[in-house]
C-alpha positions in Angstrom: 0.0 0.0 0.0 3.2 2.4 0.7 4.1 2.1 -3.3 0.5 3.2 -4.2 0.1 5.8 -1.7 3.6 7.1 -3.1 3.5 6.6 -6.7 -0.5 7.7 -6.9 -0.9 10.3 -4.8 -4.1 11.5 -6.0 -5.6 8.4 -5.5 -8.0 9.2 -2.2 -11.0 7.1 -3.2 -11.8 3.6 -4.8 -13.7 5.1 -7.4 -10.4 6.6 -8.4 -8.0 3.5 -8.7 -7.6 2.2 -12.4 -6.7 -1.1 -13.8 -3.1 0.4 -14.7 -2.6 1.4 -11.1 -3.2 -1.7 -9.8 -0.5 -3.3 -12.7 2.2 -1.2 -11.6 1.6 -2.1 -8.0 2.1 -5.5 -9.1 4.6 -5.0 -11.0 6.5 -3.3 -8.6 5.8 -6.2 -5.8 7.3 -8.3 -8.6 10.4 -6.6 -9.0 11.0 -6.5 -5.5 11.0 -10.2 -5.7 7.5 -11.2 -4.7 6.7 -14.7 -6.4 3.6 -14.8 -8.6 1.7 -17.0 -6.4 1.9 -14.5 -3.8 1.3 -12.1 -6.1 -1.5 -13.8 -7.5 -3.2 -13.7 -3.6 -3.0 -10.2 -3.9 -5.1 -9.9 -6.9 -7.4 -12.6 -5.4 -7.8 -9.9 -2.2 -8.0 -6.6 -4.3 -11.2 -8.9 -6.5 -12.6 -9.6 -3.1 -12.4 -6.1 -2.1 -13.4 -4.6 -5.1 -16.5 -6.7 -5.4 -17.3 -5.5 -2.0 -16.9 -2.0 -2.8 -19.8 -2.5 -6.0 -21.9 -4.9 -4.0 -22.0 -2.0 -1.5 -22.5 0.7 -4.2 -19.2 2.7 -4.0 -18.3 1.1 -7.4 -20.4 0.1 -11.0 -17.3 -2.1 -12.4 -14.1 -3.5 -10.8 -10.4 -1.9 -11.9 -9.2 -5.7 -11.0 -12.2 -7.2 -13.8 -9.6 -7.8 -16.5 -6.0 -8.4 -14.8 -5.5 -11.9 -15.2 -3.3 -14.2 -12.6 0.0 -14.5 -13.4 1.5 -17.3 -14.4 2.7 -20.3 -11.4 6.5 -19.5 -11.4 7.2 -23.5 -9.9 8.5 -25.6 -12.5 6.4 -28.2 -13.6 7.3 -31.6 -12.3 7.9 -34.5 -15.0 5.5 -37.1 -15.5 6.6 -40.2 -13.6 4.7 -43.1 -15.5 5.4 -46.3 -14.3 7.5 -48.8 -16.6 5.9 -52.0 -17.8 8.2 -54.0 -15.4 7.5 -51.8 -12.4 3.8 -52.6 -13.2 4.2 -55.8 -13.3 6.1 -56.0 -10.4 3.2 -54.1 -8.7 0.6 -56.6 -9.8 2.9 -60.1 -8.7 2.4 -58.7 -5.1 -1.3 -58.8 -5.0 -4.0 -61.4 -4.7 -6.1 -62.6 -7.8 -8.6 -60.6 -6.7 -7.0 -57.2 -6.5 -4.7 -58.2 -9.7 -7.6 -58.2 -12.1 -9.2 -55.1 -10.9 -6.0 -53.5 -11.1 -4.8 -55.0 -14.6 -8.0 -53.6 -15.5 -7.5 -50.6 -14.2 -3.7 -50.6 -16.0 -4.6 -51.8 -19.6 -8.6 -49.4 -19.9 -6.7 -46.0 -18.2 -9.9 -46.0 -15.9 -9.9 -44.1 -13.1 -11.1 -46.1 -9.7 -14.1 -44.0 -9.3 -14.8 -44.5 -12.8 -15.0 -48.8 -12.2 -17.0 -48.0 -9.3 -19.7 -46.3 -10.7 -19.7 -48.2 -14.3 -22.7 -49.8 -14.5 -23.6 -52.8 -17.3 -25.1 -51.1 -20.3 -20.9 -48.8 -19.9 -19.7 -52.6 -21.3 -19.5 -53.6 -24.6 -18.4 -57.5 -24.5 -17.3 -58.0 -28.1 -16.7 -61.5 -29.3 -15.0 -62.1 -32.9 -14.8 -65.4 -34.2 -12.7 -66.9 -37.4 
């Protein structure tokens, strides 16, 4: 709040921030090493507080309406699929029972909720003969 209250000055009442305002704010919290998700907190509390102001008549439209969230700045993790070994590994440790669900699950890509809630007409048991 120090940055805005130095670099707008004529700012006194919310009817007088503007989108552009609010960027360089950001901005600046950026450059002074802020990390986009906290960043991205900010903007969530400036919405909230904005929204407040209309729902309460001080405002017709938001300054924050069109400021998007900055991007996450974590790396994405890579995706760890299992090997066909390490599946198979997986599956020699379990009982009949568990080893067909879960070679199901395995060879269809279904999701365990999605076997759980599949009901008869979902199968299609196709039988091709020579």
């Amino acid at each position: 709040m120090e940055f805005m209250r130095e670099a707008f000055p004529q700012v006194t009442h919310c009817r007088q921030v503007r989108k552009i305002y609010l960027e360089e704010c950001l901005d600046h919290l950026a450059e002074a090493g802020q990390r986009n998700s906290t960043l991205n907190g900010q903007l969530r509390f400036l919405r909230a507080l904005f929204n407040f102001a209309i729902k309460e008549g001080y405002l017709l439209t938001s300054p924050v309406k069109n400021i998007n969230q900055r991007r996450d700045d974590k790396k994405a993790k890579p995706n760890k699929a299992w090997t066909p070994d390490q599946v198979d590994q997986i599956l020699e440790t379990l009982s009949p029972h568990w080893r067909q669900i879960h070679e199901f699950l395995y060879i269809t890509g279904m999701r365990q909720g999605e076997i759980i809630n599949m009901t008869w007409d979902a199968v299609k048991l196709v039988v091709e003969v020579m």
